[in-house]
N, C-alpha and C positions, 0 to 999 in steps of 0.2 A: 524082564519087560519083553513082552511080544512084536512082532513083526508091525501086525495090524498096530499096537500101542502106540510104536514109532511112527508110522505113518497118516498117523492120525483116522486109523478106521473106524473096525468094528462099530458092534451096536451102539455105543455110549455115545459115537460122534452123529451117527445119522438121526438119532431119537431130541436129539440137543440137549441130551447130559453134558454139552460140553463146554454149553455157555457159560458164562462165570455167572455164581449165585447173586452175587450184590446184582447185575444185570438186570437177573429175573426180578428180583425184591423193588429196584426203582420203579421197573415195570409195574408192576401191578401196585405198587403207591401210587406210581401217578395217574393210571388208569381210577382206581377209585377216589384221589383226589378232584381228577375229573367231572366222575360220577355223582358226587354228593356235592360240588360246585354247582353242576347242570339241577340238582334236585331243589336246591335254596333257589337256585335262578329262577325256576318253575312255580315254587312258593310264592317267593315275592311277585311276579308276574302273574299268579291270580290276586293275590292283595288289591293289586291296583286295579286289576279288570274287575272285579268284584267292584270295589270301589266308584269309579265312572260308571259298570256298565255302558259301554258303547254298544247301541245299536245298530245292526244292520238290518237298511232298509230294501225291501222286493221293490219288483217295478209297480207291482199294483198298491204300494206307498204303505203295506203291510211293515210291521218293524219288528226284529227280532233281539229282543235287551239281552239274551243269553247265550247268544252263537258264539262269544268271544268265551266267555265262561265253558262253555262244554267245548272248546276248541282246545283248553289248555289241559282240562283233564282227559281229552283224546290221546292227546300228544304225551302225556303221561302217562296212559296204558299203552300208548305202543312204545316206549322208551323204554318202561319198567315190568309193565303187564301188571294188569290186578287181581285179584283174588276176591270172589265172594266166599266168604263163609259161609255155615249154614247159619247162624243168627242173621247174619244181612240179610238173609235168601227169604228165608220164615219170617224174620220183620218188614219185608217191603210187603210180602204174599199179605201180611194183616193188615197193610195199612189201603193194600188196592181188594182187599175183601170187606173191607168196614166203607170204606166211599161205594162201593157199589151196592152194599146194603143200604147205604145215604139215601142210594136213589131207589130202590125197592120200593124201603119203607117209607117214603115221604108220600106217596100218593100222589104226587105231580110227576108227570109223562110230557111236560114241555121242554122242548130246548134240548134234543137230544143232543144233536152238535156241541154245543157249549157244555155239554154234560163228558161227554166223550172225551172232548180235548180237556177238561180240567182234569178227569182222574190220567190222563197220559203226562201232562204239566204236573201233578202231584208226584208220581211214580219218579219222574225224571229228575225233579229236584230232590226228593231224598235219595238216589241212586248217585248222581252227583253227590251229596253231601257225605256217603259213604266211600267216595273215591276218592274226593278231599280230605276224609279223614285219614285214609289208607297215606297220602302224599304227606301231610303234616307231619304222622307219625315216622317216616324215612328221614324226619331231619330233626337233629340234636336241640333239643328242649333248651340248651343255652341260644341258639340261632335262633330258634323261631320265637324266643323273646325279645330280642334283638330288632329282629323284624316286624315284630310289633310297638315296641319303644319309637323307632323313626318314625312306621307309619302313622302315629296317632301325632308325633309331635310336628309331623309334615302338617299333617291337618291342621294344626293349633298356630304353629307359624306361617303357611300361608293361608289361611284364614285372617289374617291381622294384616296381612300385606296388603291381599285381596280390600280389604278394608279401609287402611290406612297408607297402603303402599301404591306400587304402579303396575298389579298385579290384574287388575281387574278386566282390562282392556284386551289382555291374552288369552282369562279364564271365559270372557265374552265371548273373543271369536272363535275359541276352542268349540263352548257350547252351539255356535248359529251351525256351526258346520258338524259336529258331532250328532245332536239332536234336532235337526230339521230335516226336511228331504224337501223332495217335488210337489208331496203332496200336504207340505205342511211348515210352515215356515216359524221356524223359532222365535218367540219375537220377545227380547230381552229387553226394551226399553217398558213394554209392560208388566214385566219382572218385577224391574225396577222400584215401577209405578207403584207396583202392589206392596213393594218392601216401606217406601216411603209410606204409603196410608196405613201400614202395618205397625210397624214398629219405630218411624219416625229417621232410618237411615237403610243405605242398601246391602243388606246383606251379603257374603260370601255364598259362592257357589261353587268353586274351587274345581274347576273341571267337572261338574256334573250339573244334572239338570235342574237339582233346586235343593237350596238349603238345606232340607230334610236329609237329604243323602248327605249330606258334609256332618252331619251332627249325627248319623247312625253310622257312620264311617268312623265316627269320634268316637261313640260309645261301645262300640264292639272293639276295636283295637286298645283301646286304654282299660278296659277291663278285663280284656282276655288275656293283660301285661299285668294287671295285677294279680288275676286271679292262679296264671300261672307259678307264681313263684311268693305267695304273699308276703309282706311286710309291713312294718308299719312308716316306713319311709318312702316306699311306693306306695301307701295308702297318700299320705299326704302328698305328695309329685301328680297324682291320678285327682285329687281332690279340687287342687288348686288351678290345678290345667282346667277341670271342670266347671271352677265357678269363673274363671277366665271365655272358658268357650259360650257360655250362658250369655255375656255380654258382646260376644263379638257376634254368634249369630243369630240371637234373638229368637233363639228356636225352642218349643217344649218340650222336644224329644233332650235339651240336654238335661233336666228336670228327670228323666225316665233314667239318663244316664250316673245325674247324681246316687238316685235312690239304689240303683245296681249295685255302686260301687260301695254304699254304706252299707246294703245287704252283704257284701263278700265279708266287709270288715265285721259284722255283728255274725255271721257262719264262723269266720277262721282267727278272727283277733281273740287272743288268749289271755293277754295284757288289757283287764279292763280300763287300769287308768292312762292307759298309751291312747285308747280307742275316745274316751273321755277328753284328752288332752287333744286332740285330731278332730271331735267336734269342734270343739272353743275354737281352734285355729281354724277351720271351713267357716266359722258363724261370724268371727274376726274379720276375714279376708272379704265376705257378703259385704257388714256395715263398712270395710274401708274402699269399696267400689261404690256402694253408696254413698259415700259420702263426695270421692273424686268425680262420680259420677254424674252427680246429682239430677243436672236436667234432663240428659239422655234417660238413665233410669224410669225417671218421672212421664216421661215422654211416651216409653215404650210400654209403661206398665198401664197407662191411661189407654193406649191404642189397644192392650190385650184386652181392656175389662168392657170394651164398646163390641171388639170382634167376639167375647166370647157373649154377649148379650145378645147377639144380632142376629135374627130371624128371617133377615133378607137373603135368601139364597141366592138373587143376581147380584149380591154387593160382594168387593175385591174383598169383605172383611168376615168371610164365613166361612174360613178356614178350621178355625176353633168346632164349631158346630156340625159341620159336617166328618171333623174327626171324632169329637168326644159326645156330640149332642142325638142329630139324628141316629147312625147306626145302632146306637141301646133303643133308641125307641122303635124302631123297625124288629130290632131283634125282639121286642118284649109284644109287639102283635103275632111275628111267627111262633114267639114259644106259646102264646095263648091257645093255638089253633092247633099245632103240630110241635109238641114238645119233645119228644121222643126222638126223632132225625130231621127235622129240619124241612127244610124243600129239598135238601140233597144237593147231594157238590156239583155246581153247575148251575142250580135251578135259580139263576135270577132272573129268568122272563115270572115264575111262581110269584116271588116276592109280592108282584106288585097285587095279586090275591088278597095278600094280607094287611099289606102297610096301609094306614092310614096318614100320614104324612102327605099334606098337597103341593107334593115336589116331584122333578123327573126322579125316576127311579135311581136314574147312579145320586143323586144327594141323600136319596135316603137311604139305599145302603151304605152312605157313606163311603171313608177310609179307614178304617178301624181293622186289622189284623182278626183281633179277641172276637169282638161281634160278630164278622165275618165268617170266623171258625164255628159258632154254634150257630148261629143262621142256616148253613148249612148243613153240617154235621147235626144238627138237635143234640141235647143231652145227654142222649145215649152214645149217640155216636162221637162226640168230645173224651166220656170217659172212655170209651173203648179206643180211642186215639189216642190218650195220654197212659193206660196201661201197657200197650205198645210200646209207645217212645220208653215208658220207665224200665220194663220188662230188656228192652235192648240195650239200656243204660246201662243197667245191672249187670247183667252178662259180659258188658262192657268194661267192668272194673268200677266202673263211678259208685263211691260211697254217697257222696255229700248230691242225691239223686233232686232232696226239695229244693236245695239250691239252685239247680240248674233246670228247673221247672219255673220258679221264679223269675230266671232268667229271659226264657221264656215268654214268660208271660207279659215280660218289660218290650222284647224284641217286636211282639205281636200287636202290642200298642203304637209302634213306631211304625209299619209297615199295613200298607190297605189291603193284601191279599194274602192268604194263609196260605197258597200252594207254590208262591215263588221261589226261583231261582237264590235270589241274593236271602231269602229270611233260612232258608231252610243250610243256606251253606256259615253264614253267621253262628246258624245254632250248631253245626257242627263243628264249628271251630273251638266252640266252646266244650264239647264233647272233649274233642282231643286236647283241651289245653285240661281239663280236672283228670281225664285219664293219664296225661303224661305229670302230673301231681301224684296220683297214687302208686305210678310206676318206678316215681323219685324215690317213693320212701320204702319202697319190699327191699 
């Protein structure tokens, strides 16, 4: 033994060859136990921002539903750092080449502005929905179902409290103050109002600004827990919670949600008499609500068949019609006139060229996602938008590609605008949940 040895010198001591190994090893476990705690934390905290969308409002009473959303995937490239690939890079490059052919080929030259900020709005929510999928993909496919089992059953439980519990009065004041400003005051007692002429009692809103979001909040986390990991026991769990949520918030999007969840089952159930056996119990479960039900049912299914009859656009009851009524018919004057690209992404001063409909122009382009998308887009420009998404899919690993166009095309139903924040990050949740399905079985 040397000098130096004894005394603790040499290189081995100054380099910290001389720490003891288990040292180093707790170290660095706890440092990436750290790491992949802060990345689930980051997950679950856009679940919910996603979810609410809270707005922030300017002083000129302008509102921004997405600042919290691209606030968490900031904070996740400087924590992580992100990576475009070149498929990312070449699929955004198609998708902001195809909206500005939108507007080329549309022969409408109004409304630059609103033309400008929609393809910069389009661009940004599928770039987000690529850095969301980058953060999903960092955490363990058993956790991020996990985290989808709570959040759908958060919704399903308070939704019922909301309803029937002492829920309501918090989710109230949450909203006056979350969703109003200076220039625009929430006004929840006609919420209310319109739930009672709706559907006969007041719907959940469970911390967001209306129904609709509580029931696409439903159907995207309860689907994306089934679709992740299929079974036929979380088919039924997803089924029943389903015809459950129908009754508690009276909404048509759960309707979009049922039909998702039988579509996964008729894609991935293998066991036809399982999937067989799993109708009878959803059609079961239907007549024994109907029958506990009775009046409420009868109540609410009478108030759907007036709102979806009603022509009156100033009436609390044209919900239905301005989702599923107007927007096809506005779309079926634009495709008469301009089939090919539409008025082009942005052109809704154009619209009103076309529509025949004697309504302000937002009822007749309604809320409709689908309609919206080929209004714009035209024909041409839908399929060169969906050979895109497929072409990226693919590349992406996604087998089961019709499925999750399907998906799609359920989400689009649910949602009034096709270049959103919250539709385009939904859809790529669903990306990474069938990608991390194919990645289970190599």
């Amino acid at each position: 033994m040397s000098k130096d040895d004894i005394q603790g010198g040499g290189e081995g001591a100054l380099s910290g060859e001389g720490v003891p190994e288990r040292q180093i090893s707790y170290s660095a476990n706890y440092g990436r136990w750290l790491g992949e705690k802060v990345h689930v934390s980051l997950l679950g905290l856009y679940f919910l921002i996603l979810y609410v969308l809270l707005p922030v409002s300017l002083s000129d009473g302008t509102q921004l539903p997405a600042f919290w959303v691209l606030g968490v995937t900031g904070l996740y490239s400087l924590l992580y750092g992100i990576r475009l690939y070149r498929t990312d890079i070449i699929f955004l490059l198609a998708i902001m080449l195809i909206a500005i052919a939108s507007v080329l080929f549309s022969g409408e030259w109004v409304g630059e502005g609103d033309r400008y900020k929609s393809i910069a709005l389009l661009l940004f929510s599928l770039l987000n929905g690529v850095i969301f999928l980058q953060i999903m993909e960092g955490v363990d496919r058993t956790v991020v179902g996990r985290l989808l089992l709570i959040s759908f059953l958060l919704i399903l439980i308070g939704s019922i409290l909301e309803v029937w519990g002492g829920l309501r009065g918090i989710s109230d004041t949450f909203r006056m103050w979350a969703f109003g400003s200076e220039h625009s005051i929430f006004d929840v007692a006609r919420a209310h109002k319109r739930d009672l002429s709706l559907v006969g009692f007041i719907r959940p809103n469970l911390f967001t600004s209306e129904t609709s979001n509580v029931a696409k909040g439903f159907l995207v986390f309860s689907s994306a827990w089934l679709l992740l990991d299929y079974n036929a026991r979380k088919l039924a769990v997803v089924l029943v919670c389903n015809v459950l949520m129908v009754f508690v918030t009276g909404s048509l999007v759960m309707v979009v949600s049922l039909l998702i969840a039988c579509l996964i089952a008729l894609f991935l159930e293998k066991d036809f008499k399982s999937l067989l056996g799993l109708v009878v119990l959803c059609i079961g479960g239907v007549i024994t609500l109907f029958i506990v039900m009775h009046e409420e049912v009868s109540s609410m299914l009478a108030r759907l068949s007036v709102l979806a009859s009603s022509q009156d656009a100033s009436s609390t009851v044209s919900s239905v019609a301005v989702r599923m009524i107007y927007p096809f018919i506005t779309l079926a004057d634009v495709l008469s006139e301009n089939p090919y690209f539409g008025v082009g992404i942005g052109g809704t001063e154009a619209i009103s060229q076309y529509a025949t409909l004697q309504l302000p122009l937002g009822l007749a382009v309604g809320n409709n996602g689908l309609s919206n998308l080929i209004v714009y887009f035209g024909l041409v420009g839908v399929f060169l938008l969906m050979v895109s998404i497929a072409w990226y899919c693919i590349k992406k690993g996604i087998r089961d590609v019709l499925l999750l166009f399907f998906i799609l095309l359920g989400l689009l139903q649910t949602m009034g605008d096709a270049w959103t924040i919250r539709l385009w990050a939904y859809f790529f949740l669903f990306v990474s949940v069938m990608r991390g399905r194919r990645l289970s079985k190599v």
